[in-house]
C-alpha positions as CSV (number, residue, x, y, z in Angstrom):
1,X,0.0,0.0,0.0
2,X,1.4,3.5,-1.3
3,X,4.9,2.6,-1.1
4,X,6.2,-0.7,-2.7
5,X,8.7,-2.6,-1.7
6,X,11.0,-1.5,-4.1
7,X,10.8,2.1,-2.8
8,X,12.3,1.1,0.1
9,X,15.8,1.9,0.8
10,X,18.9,-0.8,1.9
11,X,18.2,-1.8,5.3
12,X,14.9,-0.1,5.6
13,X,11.7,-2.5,6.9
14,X,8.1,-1.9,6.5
15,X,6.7,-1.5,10.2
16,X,3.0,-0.3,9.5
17,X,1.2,0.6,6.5
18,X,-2.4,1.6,7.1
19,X,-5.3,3.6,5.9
20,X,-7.1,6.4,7.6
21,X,-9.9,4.5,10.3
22,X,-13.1,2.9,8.9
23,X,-15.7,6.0,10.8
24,X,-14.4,7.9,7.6
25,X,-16.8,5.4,5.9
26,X,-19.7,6.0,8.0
27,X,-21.7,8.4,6.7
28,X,-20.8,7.4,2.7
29,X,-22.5,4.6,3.6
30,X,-25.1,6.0,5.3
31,X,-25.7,8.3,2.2
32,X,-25.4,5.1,-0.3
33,X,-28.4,3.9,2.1
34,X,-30.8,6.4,2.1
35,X,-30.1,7.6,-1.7
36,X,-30.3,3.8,-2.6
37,X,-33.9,3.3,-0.5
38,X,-35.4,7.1,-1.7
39,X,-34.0,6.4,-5.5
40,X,-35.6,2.7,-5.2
41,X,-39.3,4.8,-3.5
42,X,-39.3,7.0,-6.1
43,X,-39.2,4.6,-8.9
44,X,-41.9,2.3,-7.2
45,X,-44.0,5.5,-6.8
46,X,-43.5,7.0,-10.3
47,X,-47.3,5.5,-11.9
48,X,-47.0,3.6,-14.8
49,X,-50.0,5.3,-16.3
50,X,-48.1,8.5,-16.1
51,X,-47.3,10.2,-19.9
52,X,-43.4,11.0,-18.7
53,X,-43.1,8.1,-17.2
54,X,-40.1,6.5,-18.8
55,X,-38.2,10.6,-18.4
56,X,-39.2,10.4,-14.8
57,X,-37.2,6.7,-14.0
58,X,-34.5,7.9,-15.7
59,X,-34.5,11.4,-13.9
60,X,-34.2,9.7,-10.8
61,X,-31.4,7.0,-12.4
62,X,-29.6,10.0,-13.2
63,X,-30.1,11.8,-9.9
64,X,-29.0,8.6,-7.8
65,X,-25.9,8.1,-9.7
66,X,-25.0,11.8,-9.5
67,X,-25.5,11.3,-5.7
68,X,-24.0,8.1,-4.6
69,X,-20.8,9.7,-6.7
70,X,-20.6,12.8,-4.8
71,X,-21.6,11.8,-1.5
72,X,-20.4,7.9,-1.4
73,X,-18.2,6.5,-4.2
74,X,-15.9,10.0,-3.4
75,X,-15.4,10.1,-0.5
76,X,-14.5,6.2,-0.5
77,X,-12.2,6.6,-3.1
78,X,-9.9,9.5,-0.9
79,X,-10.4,6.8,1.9
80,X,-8.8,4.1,-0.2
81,X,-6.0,6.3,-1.6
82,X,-5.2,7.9,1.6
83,X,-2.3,5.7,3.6
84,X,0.4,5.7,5.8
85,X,3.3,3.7,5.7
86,X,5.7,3.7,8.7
87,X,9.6,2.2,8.3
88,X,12.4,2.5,9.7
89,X,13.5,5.3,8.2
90,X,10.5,7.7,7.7
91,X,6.7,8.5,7.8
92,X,5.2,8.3,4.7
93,X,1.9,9.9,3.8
94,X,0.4,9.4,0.3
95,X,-3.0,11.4,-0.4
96,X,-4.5,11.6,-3.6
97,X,-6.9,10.1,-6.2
98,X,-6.4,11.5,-9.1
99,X,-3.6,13.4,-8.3
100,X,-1.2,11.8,-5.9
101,X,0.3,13.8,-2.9
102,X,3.3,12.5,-0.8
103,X,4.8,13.8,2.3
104,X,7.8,11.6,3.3
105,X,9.2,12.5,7.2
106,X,12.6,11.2,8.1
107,X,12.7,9.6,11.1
108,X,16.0,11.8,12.3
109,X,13.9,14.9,11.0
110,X,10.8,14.2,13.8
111,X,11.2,16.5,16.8
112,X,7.7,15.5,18.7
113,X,5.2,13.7,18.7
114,X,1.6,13.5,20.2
115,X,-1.3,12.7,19.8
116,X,-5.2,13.6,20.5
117,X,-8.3,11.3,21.1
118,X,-12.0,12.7,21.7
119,X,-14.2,10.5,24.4
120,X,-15.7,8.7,21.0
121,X,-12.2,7.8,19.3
122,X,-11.1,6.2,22.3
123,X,-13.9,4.4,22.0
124,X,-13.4,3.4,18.5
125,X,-9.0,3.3,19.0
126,X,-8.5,6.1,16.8
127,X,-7.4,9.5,17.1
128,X,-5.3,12.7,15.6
129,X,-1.1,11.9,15.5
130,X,0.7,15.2,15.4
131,X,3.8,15.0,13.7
132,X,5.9,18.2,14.1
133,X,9.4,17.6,12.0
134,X,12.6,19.8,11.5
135,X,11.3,20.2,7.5
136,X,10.1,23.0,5.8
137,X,5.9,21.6,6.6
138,X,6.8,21.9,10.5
139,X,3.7,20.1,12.1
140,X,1.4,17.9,10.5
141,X,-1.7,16.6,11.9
142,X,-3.0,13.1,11.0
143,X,-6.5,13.0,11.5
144,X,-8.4,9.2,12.4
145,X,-5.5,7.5,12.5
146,X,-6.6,3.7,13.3
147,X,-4.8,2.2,16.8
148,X,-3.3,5.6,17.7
149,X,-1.7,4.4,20.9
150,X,0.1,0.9,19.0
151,X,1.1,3.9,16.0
152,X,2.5,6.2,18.6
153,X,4.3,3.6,20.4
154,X,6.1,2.5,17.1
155,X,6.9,5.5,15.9
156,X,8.6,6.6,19.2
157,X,10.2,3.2,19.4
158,X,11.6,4.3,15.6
159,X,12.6,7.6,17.0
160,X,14.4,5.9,19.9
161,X,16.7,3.7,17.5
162,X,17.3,6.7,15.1
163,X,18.7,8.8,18.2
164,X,20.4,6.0,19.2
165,X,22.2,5.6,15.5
166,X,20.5,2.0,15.7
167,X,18.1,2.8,12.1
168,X,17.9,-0.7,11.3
169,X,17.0,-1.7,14.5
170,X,19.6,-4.5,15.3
């Protein structure tokens, strides 16, 4: 997932490599629901007897498509092309459907890091990583990150071993 193996670097090892949590999902899918149960109404309601009926079905085809792509298959799509890969080396973050953004951190480049969880992602084990690095981009914020605490304890483990001049982690 967004870097290949062959990206990686002599001696660098793939920790983590993960997408954004699932609650990003949520309401796509809770849109795909109702546009799929109000599209599938309207057609049984449209009456058969009606002169436009035929214009009408395919109004509302048109209509549903236009929605689910705006408000579900969108949104699921940034979802899917959003990830993070963590190695021994660096933080990458790849964005980017169409257009593909990449923000690479070095691991001897990270000055802090924390993190931020709100009563419900603690619940759900996500949560907002900070990243703030000694590059030009200073502090980025990684919002729904999935197992924030087992990310955070990598990464400073990572951070640990760079300091340490131990990158390889042997």
């Amino acid at each position: 997932m967004t870097l290949p193996d062959h990206h990686l670097t002599q001696g660098e090892r793939r920790i983590r490599s993960f997408h954004p949590h699932w609650k990003r999902l949520v309401v796509p899918f809770i849109a795909l629901v109702l546009i799929v149960a109000a599209s599938g109404a309207a057609l049984f309601f449209i009456p058969s007897t009606f002169e436009y009926a035929n214009y009408a079905r395919i109004a509302v085809g048109v209509v549903a498509v236009l929605l689910l792509t705006i408000w579900s298959f969108v949104p699921y799509l940034q979802w899917k092309n959003t990830g993070y890969v963590l190695t021994t080396h660096r933080f990458t973050i790849s964005t980017g459907v169409l257009n593909k953004s990449t923000d690479e951190i070095p691991m001897a480049k990270v000055n802090t890091v924390s993190s931020d969880q709100t009563f419900f992602e603690r619940i759900l084990g996500c949560g907002t990583l900070t990243v703030e690095s000694a590059g030009d981009r200073g502090q980025i914020a990684l919002r729904d990150i999935p197992h924030l605490q087992d990310v955070r304890t990598d990464l400073f483990r990572l951070l640990e071993d760079a300091s340490d001049g131990d990158i390889d982690g042997h």
